[in-house]
C-alpha positions in Angstrom: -64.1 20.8 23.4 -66.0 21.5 21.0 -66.3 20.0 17.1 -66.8 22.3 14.5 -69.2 21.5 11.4 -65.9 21.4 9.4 -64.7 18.3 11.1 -68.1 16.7 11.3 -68.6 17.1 8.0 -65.3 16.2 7.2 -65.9 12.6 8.9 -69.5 12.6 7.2 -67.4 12.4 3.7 -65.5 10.0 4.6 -67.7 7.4 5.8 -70.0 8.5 2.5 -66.5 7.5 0.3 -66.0 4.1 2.8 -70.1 3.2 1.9 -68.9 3.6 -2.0 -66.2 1.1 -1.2 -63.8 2.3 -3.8 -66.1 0.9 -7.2 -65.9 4.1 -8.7 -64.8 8.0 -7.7 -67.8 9.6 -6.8 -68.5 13.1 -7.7 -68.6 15.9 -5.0 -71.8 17.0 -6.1 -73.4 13.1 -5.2 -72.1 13.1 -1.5 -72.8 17.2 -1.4 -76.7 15.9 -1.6 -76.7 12.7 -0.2 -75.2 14.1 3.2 -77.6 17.3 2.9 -74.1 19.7 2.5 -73.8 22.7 0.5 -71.4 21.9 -2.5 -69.6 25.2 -1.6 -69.3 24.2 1.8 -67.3 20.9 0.5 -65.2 22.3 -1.8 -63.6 23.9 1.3 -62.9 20.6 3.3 -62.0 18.2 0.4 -58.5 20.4 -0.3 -57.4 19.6 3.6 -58.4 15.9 3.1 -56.7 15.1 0.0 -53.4 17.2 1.4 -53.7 14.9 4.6 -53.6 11.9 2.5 -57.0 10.8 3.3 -58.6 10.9 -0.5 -58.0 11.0 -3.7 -59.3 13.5 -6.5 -59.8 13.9 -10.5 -60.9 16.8 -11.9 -62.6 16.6 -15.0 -65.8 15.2 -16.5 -65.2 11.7 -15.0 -63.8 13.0 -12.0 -64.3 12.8 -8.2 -63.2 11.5 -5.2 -62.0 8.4 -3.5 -60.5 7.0 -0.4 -56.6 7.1 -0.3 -56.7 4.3 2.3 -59.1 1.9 3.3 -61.6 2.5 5.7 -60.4 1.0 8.5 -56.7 2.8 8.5 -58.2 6.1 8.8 -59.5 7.0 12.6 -61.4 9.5 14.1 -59.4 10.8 16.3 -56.8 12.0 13.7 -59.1 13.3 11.4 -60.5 16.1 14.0 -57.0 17.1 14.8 -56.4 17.9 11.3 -59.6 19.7 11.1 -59.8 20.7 14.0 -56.5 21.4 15.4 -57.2 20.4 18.8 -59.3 18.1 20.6 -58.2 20.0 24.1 -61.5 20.4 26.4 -59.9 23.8 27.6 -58.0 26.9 26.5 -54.5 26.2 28.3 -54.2 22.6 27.2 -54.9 23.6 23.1 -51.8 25.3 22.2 -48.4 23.5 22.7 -46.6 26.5 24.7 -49.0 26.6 28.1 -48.7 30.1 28.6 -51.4 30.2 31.3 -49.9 32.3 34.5 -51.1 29.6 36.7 -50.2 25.9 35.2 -47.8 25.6 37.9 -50.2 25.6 40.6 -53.2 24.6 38.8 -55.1 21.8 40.5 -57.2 21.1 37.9 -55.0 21.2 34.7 -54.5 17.6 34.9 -58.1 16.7 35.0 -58.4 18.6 31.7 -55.3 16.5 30.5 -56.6 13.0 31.7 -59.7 14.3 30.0 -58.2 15.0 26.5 -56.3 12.2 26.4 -59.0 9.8 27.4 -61.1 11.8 24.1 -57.9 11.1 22.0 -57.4 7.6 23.2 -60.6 6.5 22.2 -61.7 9.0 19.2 -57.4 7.1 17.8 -59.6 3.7 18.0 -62.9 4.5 16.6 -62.1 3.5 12.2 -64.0 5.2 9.9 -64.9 2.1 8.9 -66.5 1.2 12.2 -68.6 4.3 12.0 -69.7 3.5 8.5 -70.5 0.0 9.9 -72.7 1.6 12.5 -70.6 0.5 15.4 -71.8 4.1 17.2 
C-alpha cells in the first residue's frame, strides 16, 4: 500500500478548509501556498473532491472553496479510496475480480486481507476533523 501525493494532498485540503471552519470560501490560491502545493497541482484534485461531495466551489472573483460537510463526517479512510482507488497492501487484493492463478491455495492472501481491512477499519474512524485537531 502505498499513498500517492494526490491523496495526501487531497486530505491536506481538507483539513486546510476544516481550519477555515466554513467563515468564508477560501480561494485555491491561499491553501495552494499555505500547504506549500503547486496551484496547478490542485486544480487537478479539487474537480474529484467536489464530485465526491466533499466541497463546495464558486468560480469567480469572490470565489473559492468550502467544505460540503462538516469536518467530522468526512473520514480518512474514504477519502483515499476515492483518490486512491484502493487501500489494498498487495496487487491480488486491489482489483475486485482476483484473477491471481493461485488465490485458491494461497496461504498468505488472507494475511494481506486482515491487513487491508485492519487499514480500512481504522483510516473509516480517523475524521478529518480529528486530524485537523491534531489527534495524530
Amino acid at each position: 500500500m502505498y499513498i500517492s501525493t494526490k491523496g495526501r494532498y487531497a486530505l491536506r485540503v481538507l483539513v486546510d478548509l476544516a481550519d477555515n471552519k466554513g467563515d468564508r470560501l477560501v480561494p485555491l490560491s491561499e491553501i495552494a501556498h499555505r500547504q506549500e502545493i503547486s496551484l496547478k497541482y490542485l486544480e487537478r484534485i479539487m474537480p474529484v473532491l467536489t464530485k465526491a461531495g466533499y466541497v463546495n466551489g464558486t468560480s469567480g472573483k469572490n470565489g473559492g472553496y468550502c467544505l460540503a460537510k462538516k469536518p467530522d463526517q468526512l473520514f480518512v479512510g474514504e477519502i483515499l479510496r476515492i483518490t486512491e482507488g484502493t487501500l489494498a497492501p498487495v496487487a491480488c487484493l486491489a482489483c475486485e475480480e482476483n484473477v491471481c492463478s493461485r488465490k485458491d491455495s494461497c496461504k498468505t492472501v488472507n494475511l494481506w486481507a486482515s491487513l487491508e481491512d485492519k487499514v480500512n477499519t481504522y483510516l473509516d474512524s480517523v475524521s478529518v476533523a480529528d486530524v485537523a485537531a491534531g489527534k495524530f
